[in-house]
Backbone bond lengths (Angstrom), bond angles and torsions (degrees), N, CA, C in turn:
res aa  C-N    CA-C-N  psi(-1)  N-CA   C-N-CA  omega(-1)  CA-C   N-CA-C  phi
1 X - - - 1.462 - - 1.526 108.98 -
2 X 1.461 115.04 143.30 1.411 99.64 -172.70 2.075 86.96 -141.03
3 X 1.347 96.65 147.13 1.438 104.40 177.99 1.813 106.68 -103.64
4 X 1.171 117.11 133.34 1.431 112.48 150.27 1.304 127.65 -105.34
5 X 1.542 117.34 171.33 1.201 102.06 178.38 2.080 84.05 -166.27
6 X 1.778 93.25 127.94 1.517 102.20 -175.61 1.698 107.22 -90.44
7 X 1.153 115.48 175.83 1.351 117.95 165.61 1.866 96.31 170.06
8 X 1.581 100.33 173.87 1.489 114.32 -155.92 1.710 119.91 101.50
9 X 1.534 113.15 -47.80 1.263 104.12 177.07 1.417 121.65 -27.41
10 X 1.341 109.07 173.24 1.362 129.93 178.18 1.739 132.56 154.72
11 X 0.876 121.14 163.04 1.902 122.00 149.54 1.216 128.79 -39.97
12 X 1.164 148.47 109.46 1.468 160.19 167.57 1.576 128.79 -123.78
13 X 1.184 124.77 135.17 1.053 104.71 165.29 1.450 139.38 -95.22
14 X 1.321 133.62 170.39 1.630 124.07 -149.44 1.846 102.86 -75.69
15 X 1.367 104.97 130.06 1.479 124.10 171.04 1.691 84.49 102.61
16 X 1.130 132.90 9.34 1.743 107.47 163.21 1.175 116.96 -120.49
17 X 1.354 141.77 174.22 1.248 154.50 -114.68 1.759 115.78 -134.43
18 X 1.455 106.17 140.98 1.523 103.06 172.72 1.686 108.38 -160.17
19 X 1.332 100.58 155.52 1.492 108.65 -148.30 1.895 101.32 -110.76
20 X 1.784 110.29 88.07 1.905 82.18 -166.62 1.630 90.69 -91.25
21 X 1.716 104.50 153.66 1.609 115.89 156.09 1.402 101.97 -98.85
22 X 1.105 92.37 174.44 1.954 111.82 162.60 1.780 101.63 -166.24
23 X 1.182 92.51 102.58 1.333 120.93 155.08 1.369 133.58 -44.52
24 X 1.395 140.85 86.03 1.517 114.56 -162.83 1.474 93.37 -111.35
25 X 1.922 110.43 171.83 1.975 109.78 177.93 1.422 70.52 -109.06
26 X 1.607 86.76 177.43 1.548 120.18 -178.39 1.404 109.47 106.48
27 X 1.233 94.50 176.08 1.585 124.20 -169.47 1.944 114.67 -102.31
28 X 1.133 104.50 -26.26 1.705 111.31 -169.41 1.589 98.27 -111.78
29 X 1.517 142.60 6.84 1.324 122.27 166.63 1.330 110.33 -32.18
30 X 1.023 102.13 -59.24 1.662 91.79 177.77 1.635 156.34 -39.70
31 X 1.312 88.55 4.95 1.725 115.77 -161.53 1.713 92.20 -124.70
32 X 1.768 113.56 -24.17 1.870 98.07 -167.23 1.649 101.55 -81.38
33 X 0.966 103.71 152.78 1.406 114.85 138.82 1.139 107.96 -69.07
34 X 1.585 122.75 130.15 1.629 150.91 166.76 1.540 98.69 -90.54
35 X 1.754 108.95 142.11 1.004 112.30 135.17 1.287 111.46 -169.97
36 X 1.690 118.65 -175.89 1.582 138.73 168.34 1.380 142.61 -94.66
37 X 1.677 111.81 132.65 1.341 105.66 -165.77 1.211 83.35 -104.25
38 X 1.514 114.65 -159.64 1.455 148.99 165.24 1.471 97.41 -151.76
39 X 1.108 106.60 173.22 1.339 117.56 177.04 1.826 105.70 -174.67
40 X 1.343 138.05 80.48 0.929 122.39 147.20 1.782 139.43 -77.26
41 X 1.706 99.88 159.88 1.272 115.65 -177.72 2.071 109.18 -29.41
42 X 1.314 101.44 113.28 1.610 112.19 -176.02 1.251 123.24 54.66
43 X 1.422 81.66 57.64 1.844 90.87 -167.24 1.953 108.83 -155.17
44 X 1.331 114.02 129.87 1.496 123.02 -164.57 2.300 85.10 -52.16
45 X 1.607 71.41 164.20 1.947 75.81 161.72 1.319 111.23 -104.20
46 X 1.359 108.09 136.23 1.808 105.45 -168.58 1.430 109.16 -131.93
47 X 1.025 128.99 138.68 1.446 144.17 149.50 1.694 118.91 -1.47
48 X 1.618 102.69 106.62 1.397 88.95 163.45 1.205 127.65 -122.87
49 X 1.665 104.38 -27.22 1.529 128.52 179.89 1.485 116.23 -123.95
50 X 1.009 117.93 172.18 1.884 117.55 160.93 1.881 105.27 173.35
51 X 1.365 105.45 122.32 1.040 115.13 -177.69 2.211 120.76 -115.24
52 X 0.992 113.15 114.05 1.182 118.16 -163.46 1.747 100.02 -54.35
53 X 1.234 113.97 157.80 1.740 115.56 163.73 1.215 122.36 -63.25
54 X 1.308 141.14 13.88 1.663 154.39 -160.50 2.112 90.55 -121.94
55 X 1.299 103.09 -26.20 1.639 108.62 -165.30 1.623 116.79 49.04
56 X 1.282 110.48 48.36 1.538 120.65 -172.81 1.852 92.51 -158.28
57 X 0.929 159.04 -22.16 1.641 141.51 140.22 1.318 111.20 -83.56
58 X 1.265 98.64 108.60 2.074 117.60 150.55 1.229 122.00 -69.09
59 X 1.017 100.16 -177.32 1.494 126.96 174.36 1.594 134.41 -165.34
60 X 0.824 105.01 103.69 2.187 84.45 -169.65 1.762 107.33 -125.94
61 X 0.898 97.75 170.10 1.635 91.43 177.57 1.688 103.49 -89.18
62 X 1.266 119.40 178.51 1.323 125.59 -174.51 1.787 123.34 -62.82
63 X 1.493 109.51 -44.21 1.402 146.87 166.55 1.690 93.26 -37.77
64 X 1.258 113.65 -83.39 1.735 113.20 -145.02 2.206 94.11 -88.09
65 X 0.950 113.11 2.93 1.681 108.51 -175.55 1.567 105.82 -51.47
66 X 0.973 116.35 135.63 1.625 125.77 161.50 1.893 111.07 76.37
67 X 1.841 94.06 7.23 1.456 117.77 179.38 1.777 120.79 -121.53
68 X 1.236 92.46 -23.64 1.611 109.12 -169.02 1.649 106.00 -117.17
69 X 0.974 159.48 145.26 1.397 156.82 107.44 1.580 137.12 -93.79
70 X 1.223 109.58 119.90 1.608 120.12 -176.55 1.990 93.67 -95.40
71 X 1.507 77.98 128.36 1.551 112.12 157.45 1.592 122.05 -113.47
72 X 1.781 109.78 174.59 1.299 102.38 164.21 1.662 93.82 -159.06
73 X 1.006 106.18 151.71 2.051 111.25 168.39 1.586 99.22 -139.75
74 X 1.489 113.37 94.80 1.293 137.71 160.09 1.478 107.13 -19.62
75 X 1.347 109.19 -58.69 1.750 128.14 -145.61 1.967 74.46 -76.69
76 X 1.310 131.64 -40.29 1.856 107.41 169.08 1.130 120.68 -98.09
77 X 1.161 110.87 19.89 1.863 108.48 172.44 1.736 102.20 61.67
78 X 1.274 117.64 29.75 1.629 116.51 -153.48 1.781 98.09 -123.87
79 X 1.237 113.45 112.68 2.143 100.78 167.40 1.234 109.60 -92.70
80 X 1.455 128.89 165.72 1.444 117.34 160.88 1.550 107.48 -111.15
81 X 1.302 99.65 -170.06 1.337 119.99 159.97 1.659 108.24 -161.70
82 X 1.833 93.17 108.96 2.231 82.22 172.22 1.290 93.84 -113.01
83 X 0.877 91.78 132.77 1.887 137.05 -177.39 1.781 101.73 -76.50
84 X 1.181 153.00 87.18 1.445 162.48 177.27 1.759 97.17 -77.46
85 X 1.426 100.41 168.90 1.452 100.10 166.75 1.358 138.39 -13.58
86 X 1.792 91.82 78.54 1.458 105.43 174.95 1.432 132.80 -49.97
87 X 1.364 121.73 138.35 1.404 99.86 176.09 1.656 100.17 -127.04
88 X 1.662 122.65 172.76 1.058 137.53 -155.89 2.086 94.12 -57.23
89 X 0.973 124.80 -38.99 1.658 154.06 -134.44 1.444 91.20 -105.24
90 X 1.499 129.50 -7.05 0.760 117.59 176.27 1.786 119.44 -116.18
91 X 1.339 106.02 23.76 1.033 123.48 147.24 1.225 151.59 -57.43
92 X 1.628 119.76 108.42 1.776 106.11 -153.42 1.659 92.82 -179.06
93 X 0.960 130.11 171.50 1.375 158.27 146.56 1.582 109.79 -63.58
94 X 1.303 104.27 103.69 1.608 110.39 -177.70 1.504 112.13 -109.27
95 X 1.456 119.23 125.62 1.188 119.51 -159.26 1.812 94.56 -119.45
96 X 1.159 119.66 174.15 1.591 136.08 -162.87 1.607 96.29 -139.96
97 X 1.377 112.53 124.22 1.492 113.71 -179.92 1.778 102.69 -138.95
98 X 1.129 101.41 169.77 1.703 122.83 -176.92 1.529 113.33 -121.80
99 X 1.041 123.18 132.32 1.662 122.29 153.21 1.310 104.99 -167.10
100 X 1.897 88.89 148.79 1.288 117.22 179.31 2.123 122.69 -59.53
101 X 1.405 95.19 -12.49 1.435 91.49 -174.01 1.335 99.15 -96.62
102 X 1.493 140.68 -161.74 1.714 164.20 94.11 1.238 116.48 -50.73
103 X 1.359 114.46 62.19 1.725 111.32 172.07 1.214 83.21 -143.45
104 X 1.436 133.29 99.23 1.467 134.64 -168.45 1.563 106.67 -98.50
105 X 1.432 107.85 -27.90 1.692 86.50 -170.24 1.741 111.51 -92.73
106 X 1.254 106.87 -4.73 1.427 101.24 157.06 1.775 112.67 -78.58
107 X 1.690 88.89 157.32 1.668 97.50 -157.67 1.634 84.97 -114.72
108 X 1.377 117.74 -6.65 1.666 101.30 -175.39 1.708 107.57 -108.95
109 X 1.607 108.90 21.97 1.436 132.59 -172.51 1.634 82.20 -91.58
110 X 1.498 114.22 -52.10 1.679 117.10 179.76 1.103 138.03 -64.30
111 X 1.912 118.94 114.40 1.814 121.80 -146.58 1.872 81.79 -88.79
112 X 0.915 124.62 -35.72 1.272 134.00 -147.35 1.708 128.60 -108.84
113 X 0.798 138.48 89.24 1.195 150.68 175.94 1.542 141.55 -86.34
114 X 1.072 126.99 120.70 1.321 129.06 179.09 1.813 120.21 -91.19
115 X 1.065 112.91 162.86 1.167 121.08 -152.91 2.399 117.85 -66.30
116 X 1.713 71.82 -31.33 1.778 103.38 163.39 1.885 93.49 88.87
117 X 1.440 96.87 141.89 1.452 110.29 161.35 1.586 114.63 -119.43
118 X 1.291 102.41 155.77 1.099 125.43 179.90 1.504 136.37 -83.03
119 X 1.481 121.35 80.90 1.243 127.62 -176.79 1.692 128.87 -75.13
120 X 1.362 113.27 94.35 1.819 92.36 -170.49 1.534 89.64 -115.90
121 X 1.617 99.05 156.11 1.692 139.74 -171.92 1.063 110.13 -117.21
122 X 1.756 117.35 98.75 1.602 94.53 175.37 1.840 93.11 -121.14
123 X 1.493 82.84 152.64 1.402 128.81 -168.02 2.140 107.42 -54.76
């Protein structure tokens, strides 16, 4: 069983920066694949990040590349996500998930879920 727990969200304005963690308990973080949803208002939750358990294969969706970076440091059970030149569009409910496989951009690959923070971009 693994717990998450997000934080960092917040208000920003577009082209500046924010730093999310997600915290997970347990003993085997180290073995999941990590990754990131979004989820805005009337809108599926989709793929933004995913970082293998080695913390050296990514994944990102097309949108946030060369804007977004996923980290992880095993030794705190802790992933990141820094958020670069925000834009308005990148507004959503960002959630932190776990799974045992490498099929990151599926979201029903993910046993584990965090509670999600709230990132807004204004224009």
């Amino acid at each position: 069983q693994v717990q998450l727990v997000e934080s960092g969200g917040g208000l920003v304005q577009a082209g500046g920066s924010l730093r999310l963690s997600c915290a997970a308990s347990g003993r085997t973080f180290s073995t999941y694949t990590m990754g990131w949803f979004c989820q805005a208002p009337g809108k599926e939750r989709e793929f933004v990040a995913a970082i293998m358990w080695n913390g050296v294969t990514t994944d990102y969706v097309e949108s946030v590349k060369g804007r977004f970076t996923i980290s992880r440091d095993n030794n705190k059970n802790t992933q990141y996500l820094q958020m670069d030149s925000l834009k308005p569009e990148d507004t959503a409910v960002y959630y932190c998930a776990a799974s045992n496989i490498w099929s990151p951009r599926s979201r029903y690959q993910y046993a584990y879920w965090g509670q999600g923070t709230q990132v807004t971009v204004s224009s």
